[in-house]
N, C-alpha and C positions, 0 to 999 in steps of 0.2 A: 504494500500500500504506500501510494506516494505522498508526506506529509506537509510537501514543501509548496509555497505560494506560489500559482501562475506569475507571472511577468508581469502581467498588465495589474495585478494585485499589489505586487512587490512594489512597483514604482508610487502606486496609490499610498503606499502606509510611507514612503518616502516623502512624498509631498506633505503628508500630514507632517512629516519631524521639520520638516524646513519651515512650512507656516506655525508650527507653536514656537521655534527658537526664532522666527523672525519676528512675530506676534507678541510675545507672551510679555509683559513686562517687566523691566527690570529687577519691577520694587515688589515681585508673585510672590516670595515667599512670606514677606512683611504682609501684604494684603492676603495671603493666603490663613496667617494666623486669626485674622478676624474670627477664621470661622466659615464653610460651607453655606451657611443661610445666613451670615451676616451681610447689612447693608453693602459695606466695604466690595464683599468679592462678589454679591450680586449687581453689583455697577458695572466693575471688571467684566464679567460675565457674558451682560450685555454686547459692552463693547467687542470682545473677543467673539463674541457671537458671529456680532455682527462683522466681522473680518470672514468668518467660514464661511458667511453668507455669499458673500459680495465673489469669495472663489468657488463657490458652488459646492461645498465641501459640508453644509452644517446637515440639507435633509438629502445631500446625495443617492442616498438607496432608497427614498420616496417614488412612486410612480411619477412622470414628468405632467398627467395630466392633473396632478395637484399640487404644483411646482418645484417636483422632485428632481432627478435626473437620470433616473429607469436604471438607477444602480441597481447592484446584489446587496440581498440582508450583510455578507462579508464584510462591504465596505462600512456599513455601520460597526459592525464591531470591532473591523480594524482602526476606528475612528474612538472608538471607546479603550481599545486598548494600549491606544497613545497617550488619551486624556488621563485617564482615571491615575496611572504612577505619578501624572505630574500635576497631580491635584485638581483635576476637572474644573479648566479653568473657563468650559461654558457655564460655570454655576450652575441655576438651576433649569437653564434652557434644555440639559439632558434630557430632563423628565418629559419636556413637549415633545422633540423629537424621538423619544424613545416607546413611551407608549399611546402618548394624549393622541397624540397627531396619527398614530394607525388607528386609531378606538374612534376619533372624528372620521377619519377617510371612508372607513368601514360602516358608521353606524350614523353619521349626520346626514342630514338634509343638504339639498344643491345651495340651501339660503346660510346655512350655517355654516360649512365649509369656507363658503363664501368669505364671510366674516371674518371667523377664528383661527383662519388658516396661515393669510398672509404674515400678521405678526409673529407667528411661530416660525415661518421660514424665513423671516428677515433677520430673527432672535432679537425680539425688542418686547415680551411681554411675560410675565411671569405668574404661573399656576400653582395652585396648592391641591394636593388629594384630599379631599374629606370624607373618609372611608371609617376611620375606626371609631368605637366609641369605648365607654367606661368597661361596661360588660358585652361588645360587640369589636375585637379583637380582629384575630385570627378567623372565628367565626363571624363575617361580618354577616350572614343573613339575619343572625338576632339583632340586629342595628334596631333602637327603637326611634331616630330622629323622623317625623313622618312632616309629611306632606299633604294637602287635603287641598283639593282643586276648587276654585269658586271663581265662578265664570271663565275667565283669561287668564288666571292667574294659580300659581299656586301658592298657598300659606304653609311655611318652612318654621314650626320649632322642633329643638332637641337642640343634640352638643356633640359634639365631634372633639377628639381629641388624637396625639402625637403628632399632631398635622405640621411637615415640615412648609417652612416657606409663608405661612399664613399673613405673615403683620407685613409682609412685603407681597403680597401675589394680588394682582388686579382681578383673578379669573380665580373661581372654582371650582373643581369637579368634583359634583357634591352627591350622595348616596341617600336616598329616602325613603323608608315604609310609606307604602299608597295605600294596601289593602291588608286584608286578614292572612291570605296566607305567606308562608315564610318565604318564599320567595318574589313575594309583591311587591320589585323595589322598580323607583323612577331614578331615574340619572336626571340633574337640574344644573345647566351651567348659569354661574349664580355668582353677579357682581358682587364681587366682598367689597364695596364701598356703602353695597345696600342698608336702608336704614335697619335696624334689630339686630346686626352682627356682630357680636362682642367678641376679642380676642386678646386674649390672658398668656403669656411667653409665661413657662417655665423652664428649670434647670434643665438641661438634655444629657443625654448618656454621654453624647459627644461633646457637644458643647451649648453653654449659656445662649437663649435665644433661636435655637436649632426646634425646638418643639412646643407648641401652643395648643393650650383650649379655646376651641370656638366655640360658641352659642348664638342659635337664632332664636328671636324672639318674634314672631308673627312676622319671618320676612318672607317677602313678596318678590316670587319668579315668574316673568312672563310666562305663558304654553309655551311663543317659541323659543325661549332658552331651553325645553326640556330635548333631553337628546332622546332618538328612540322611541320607542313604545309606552303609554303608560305600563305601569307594572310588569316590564319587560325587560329592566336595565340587569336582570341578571345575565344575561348573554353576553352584553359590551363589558360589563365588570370581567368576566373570569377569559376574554380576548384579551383584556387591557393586564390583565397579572398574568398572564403568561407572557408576555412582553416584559412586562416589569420586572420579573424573577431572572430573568437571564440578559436584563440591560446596565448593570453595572459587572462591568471586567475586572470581579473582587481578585481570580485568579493570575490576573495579570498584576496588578498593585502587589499582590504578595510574592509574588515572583520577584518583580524589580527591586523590594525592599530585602529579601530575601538576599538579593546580590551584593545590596548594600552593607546587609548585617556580615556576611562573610567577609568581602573587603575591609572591613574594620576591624573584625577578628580577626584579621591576618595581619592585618599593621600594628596588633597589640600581641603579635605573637602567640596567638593562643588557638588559631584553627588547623595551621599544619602539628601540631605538636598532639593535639588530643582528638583520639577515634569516637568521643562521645559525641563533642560539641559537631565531627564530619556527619555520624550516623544520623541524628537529628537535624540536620538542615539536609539532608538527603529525603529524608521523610516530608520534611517540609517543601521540597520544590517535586517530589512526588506527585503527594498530592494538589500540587496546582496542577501538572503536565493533566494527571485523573481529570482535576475539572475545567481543564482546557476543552479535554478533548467530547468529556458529558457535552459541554455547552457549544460544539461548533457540531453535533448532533443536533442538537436543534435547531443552528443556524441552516443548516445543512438540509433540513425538513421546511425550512418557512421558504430557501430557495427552489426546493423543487413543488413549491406551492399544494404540500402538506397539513392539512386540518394539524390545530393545535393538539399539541398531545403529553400528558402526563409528566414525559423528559423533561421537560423545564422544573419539574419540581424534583425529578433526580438532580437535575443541575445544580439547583439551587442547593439541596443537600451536600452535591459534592463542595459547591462555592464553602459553605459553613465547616465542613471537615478540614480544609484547608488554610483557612482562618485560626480554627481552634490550635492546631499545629504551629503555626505561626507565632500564635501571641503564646503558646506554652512556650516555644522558642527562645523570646525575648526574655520572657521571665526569666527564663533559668541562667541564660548565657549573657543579657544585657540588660539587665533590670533596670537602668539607669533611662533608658526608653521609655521606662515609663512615666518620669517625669515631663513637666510642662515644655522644658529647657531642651534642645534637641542636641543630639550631641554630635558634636563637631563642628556643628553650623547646620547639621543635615536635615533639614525639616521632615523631610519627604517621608526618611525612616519612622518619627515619630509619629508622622503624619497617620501613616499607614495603621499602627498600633491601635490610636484613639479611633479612627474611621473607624473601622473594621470591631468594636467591640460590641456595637449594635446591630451587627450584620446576621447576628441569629436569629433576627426577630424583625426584621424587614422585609415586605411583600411576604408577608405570612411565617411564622411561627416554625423553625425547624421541626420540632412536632409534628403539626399542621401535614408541614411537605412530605412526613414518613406516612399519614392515616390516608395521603393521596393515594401514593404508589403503593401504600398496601393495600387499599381496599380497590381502589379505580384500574391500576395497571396488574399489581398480584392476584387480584380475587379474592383475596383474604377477607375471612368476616368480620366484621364488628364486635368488639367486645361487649358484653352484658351487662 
């Protein structure tokens, strides 16, 4: 089996290195400390967007008839596996281009499209997911945030919560009970300037500002903001997480920091000298190659235009196996990683550390992803 990139591939992940070292700012690593969802690198963001834009590089593997450039799913993730080691410096515009923007293509209207489409391919607008709630996780069908149609409109309360992105995102993709049964959910894109939406920043696993409680108080979405079908949005939800589950290249971040963590241990003497500290970073970029290769399985299925299928949530669990191996890593052998303070100037390494501690429990619950593949792809029954 041949594991190595076409040409006309090879040159693509090329261009990408030349545009983020011509692009990237000076001052990425200072602005990078802000924080992920901080104001600071959501500016950055923008701007750097809007550079992929202008080379046609940001929704490149979008069809061209919604201003894509009739790339392969490849080239998105070879686009993520550039960004994501050097601290994904589209901010939050990933999330549009990764699953907003195929869940719109897929599941909106010619009017809607219309609309919400352009500013995501230019990278000049910023979304927030509003999917989880208190006791509605992992399991989001229990979500009890409801929605109740009168007239034109629909009347929005409940609360949402972990919601990245919120105190900054113009747009949101919001999840709602319509009816009785457990699957009666409406999709509502839903101006967060609207009046009744309150939102509250707490501490984040990662960092200060990184996650917020919403709350609607009697707000008010057009019908046509609603995407989809009434009581129908579970379809677009479980399209839109299977994209989500295999659009960060967690496996490539830990790879690259992985490279990093050896070259330092070799400049402090201490990696050619001891077969534990070799044994264990062997395990460790193991398991990234494992979930290299789970997740270009599934790239590998969305290009031969493949109904979604179960593998993204193998992905996903390999992506978590090779994190946990990881941050065991640092522990044992560079514990000093684990401070705020990066060591040697290297942010990237510690970068990598803090990202990645919340990575067990994003687009669904590592749990979550085991009761899929056992029950959906193994057949395995239910417990009692």
């Amino acid at each position: 089996m041949e594991f190595g990139w076409p040409e006309a591939q090879r040159k693509y992940r090329e261009r990408v290195r030349s545009i983020i070292d011509r692009d990237l700012p000076e001052d990425w690593p200072e602005i990078h400390r802000h924080g992920l969802a901080s104001p600071e690198q959501a500016k950055a963001g923008r701007v750097f967007a809007g550079k992929l834009a202008k080379e046609g590089l940001l929704v490149q593997h979008w069809p061209k008839e919604f201003g894509g450039g009739d790339g392969e799913p490849w080239e998105h993730f070879i686009l993520g596996e550039e960004m994501w080691p050097r601290g994904e410096p589209r901010g939050p515009q990933y999330m549009n281009v990764n699953w907003l923007g195929p869940a719109l293509m897929k599941y909106a209207s010619a009017e809607q499209r219309e609309r919400f489409l352009p500013p995501i391919i230019a990278g000049d607008v910023i979304w927030c997911q509003l999917f989880s709630e208190p006791s509605a996780g992992s399991d989001l069908a229990a979500m009890q945030t409801k929605s109740v149609r009168v007239g034109e409109e629909y009347v929005v309360n409940g609360m949402k919560v972990w919601t990245s992105y919120a105190r900054l995102a113009e747009w949101g993709f919001l999840l709602t009970r319509s009816g009785p049964a457990r699957r009666d959910i409406t999709i509502l894109l839903v101006d967060m300037k609207s009046p009744g939406i309150t939102i509250r920043p707490f501490p984040g696993i990662v960092e200060d500002g990184h996650l917020h409680e919403v709350y609607f108080d009697n707000v008010r979405v057009h019908v046509e903001n609603r995407l989809f079908e009434e009581n129908r949005g579970w379809e677009p939800v479980t399209y839109a997480l299977n994209y989500e589950r295999v659009g960060v290249q967690r496996y490539q971040i830990i790879h690259d920091a992985m490279h990093q963590a050896v070259k330092e241990l070799k400049r402090r003497g201490t990696f050619d000298n001891d077969p534990l500290v070799q044994r264990d970073a062997g395990i460790v970029l193991a398991k990234c190659e494992a979930s290299r290769l789970i997740s270009y399985e599934v790239v590998d299925q969305r290009a031969r235009n493949l109904p979604p299928s179960e593998d993204a949530s193998v992905a996903r669990m390999s992506a978590k196996e090779c994190i946990m191996a990881f941050n065991d890593f640092v522990s044992t052998w560079m514990p000093e990683v684990l401070s705020e303070e990066p060591i040697g100037g290297d942010w990237q390494l510690s970068w990598a550390h803090s990202f990645t501690i919340a990575s067990a429990i994003a687009a669904g619950a590592y749990e979550i992803q085991c009761d899929i593949v056992a029950t959906r792809q193994l057949g395995l029954p239910r417990g009692a």
